[in-house]
N, C-alpha and C positions, 0 to 999 in steps of 0.2 A: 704302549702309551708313553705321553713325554712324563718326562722326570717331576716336573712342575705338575702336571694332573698327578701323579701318586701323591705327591706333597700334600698336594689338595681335599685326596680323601682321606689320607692322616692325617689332615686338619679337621677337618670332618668329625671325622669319631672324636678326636681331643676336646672339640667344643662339646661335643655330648657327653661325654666323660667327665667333662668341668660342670655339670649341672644345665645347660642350654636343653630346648627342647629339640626335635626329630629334623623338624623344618627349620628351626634356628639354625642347626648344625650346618643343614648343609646348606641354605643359602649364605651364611657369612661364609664361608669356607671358598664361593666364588662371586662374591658380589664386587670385589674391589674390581673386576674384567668389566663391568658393566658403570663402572665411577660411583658405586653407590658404597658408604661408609658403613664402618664394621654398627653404630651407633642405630642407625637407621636401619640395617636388613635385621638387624635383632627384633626391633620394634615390631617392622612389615611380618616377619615372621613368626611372632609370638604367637597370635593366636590359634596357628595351626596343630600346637601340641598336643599330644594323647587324638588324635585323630580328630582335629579342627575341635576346641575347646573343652579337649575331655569327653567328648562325645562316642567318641571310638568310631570313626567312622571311616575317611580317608587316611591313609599309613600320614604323619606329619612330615616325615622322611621324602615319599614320594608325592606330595602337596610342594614340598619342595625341589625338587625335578620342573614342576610344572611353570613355580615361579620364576625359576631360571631360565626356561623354556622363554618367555614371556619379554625378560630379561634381553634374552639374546635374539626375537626373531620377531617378537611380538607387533604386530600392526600397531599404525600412531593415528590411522584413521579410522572415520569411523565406519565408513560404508565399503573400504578394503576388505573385499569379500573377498578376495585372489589371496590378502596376506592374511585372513582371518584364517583362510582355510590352509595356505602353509603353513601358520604357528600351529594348527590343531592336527595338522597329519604327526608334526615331531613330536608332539606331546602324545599321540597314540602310541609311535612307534617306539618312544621312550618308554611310556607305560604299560604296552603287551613286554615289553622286555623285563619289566621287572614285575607284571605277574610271573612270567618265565620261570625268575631265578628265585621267587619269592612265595608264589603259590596263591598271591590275593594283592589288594590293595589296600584292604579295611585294616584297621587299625585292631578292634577287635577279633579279627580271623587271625591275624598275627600273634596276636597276646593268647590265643584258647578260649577268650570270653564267650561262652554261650547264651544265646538271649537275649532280650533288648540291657543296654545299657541306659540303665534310669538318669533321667534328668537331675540337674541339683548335687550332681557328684563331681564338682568341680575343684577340689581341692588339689594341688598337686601332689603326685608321692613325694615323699623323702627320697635322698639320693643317696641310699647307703650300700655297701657294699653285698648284701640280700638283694636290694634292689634288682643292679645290674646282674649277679645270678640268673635271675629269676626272668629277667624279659631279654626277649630279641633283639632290643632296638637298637644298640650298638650297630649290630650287625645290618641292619635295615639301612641304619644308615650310610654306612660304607659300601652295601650294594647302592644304594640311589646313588652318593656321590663318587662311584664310578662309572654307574651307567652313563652320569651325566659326564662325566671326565672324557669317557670315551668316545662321546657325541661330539665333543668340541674338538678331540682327538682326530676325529673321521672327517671334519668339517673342509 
């Protein structure tokens, strides 16, 4: 992989190290390749955290993959069945890859949370040094933002 993508996914983890959420991380980490400002993919990407709004559902990390995906391949029409269906094959093939390396998508299969995760829990954790201990998501996130690295790598 080039030099520039490694940079990329130690950018990556740095943004989620610095307190950013899963999705945050790693779409700023490549948004400036598609003209979009560090300002705005923070924005676009907030609400995917804790697995799209604290919900634990989709990994935020790999929500982010997707939006990249979107980013770089994505149809501008709207009846582009032909590019609806190329953006959605990379997004599978991006995503069986990081069930692969990762064993799920959900957010909560990632964390051990067993059960539904109740509504109304939308506070964010504190980002203290237990924290990161304690959860995967570092690491979640530097697999998505190599996965993604290496797609653009292959390209």
């Amino acid at each position: 992989m080039k030099k520039e993508y490694e940079e990329r996914v130690a950018k990556a983890v740095d943004y989620f190290m610095q307190g950013y959420g899963c999705c945050q991380s790693v779409v700023c980490a490549f948004s400036d390749l598609y003209g979009l400002d560090l300002t705005m993919s923070k924005r676009i990407a907030a609400g995917f955290g804790g697995g799209v709004g604290r919900m634990r559902m989709m990994c935020g990390a790999v929500s982010g993959i997707v939006m990249l995906v979107g980013l770089d391949c994505g149809q501008t029409e709207g009846n582009d069945r032909e590019g609806k269906s190329a953006c959605y094959k990379v997004v599978q093939q991006l995503l069986s890859r990081s069930i692969e390396d990762n064993g799920s998508l959900i957010c909560a299969e990632l964390l051990g949370i067993k059960g539904p995760v109740p509504l109304g829990n939308y506070v964010a954790s504190e980002r203290t040094k237990e924290y990161y201990k304690l959860r995967p998501c570092a690491a979640k996130v530097e697999s998505a933002a190599r996965i993604f690295a290496e797609y653009l790598s292959e390209k």
